[in-house]
Structures are given as C-alpha cells and as structure tokens.
C-alpha positions as CSV (number, residue, x, y, z in Angstrom):
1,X,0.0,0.0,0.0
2,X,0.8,3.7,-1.0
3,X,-0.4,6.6,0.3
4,X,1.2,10.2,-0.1
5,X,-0.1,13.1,2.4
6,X,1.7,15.9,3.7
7,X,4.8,15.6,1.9
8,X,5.1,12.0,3.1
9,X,5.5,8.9,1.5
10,X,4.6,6.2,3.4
11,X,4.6,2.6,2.0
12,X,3.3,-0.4,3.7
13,X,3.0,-4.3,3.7
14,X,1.5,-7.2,5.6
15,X,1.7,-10.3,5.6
16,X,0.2,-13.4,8.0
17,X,3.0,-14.5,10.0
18,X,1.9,-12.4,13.2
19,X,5.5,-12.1,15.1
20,X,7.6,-8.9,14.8
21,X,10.5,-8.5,12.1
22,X,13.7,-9.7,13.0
23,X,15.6,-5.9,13.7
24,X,17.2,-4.8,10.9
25,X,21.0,-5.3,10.6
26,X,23.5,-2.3,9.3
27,X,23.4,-2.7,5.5
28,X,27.4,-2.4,5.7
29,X,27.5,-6.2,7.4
30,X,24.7,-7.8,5.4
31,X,26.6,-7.3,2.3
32,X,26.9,-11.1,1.7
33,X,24.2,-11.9,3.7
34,X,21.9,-14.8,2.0
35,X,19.0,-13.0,4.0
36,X,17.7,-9.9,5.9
37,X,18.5,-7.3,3.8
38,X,15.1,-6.2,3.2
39,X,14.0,-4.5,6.1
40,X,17.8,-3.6,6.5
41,X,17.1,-1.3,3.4
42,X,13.8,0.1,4.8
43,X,16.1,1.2,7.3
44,X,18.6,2.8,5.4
45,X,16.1,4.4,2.8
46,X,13.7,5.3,5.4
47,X,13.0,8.3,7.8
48,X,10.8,6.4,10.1
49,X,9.8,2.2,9.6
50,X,7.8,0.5,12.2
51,X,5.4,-2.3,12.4
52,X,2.1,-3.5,14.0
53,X,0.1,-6.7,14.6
54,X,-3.0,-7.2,12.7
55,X,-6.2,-9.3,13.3
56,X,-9.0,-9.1,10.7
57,X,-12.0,-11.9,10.7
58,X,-10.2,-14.1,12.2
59,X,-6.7,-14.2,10.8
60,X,-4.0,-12.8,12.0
61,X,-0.6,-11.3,10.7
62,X,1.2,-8.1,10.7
63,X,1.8,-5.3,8.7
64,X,5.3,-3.3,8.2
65,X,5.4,0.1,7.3
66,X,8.1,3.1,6.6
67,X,7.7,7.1,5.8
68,X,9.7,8.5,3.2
69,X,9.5,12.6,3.6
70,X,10.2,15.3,1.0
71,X,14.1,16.0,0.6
C-alpha cells in the first residue's frame, strides 16, 4: 500500500505471520548476507519504519510500514 499526504510517502506491507520482524542489521555487514536485507534497506532508505500486529475476521498477521518525507 501507498499513500502520499503531507509531503510523506509512506509505504506499507502485511503479511500473515503475526510475530515482529527480526531488527534490521547495518546494511554495511549484510553485504553477503543470503538473507535480511530487506527490512535492513527500509532502514537505510527510510525516515521512520515501524510495524504492528493485525487481526481481521479471524486471521492474524502483521503489517510493516516506513515514511519517506520530501528531501
């Protein structure tokens, strides 16, 4: 999901495994890393990443989000 307002990006996924994201490495020591880069880029790229669980008619998940503001 995409949504700009206020001079904000802010881009958003889910998905249903409901347990948090591992925390995201430095993207200087993941450089040959078979794994966890992703949200190690949302870090690096982002001004503000986060997530929260979700429960919707009876399944449950999570969903991961970052802002992305104006330069």
């Amino acid at each position: 999901r995409l949504r700009f307002r206020d001079g904000v990006l802010q881009i958003g996924a889910w998905d249903a495994d409901p347990e948090p994201p591992e925390p995201p490495g430095r993207l200087e020591e993941l450089t040959g890393a078979e794994s966890g880069r992703g949200m190690a880029l949302v870090r690096a790229c982002s001004d503000l990443w986060h997530w929260q669980p979700l429960s919707r008619m009876g399944h449950r998940g999570k969903l991961v989000w970052c802002e992305l503001a104006v330069a």
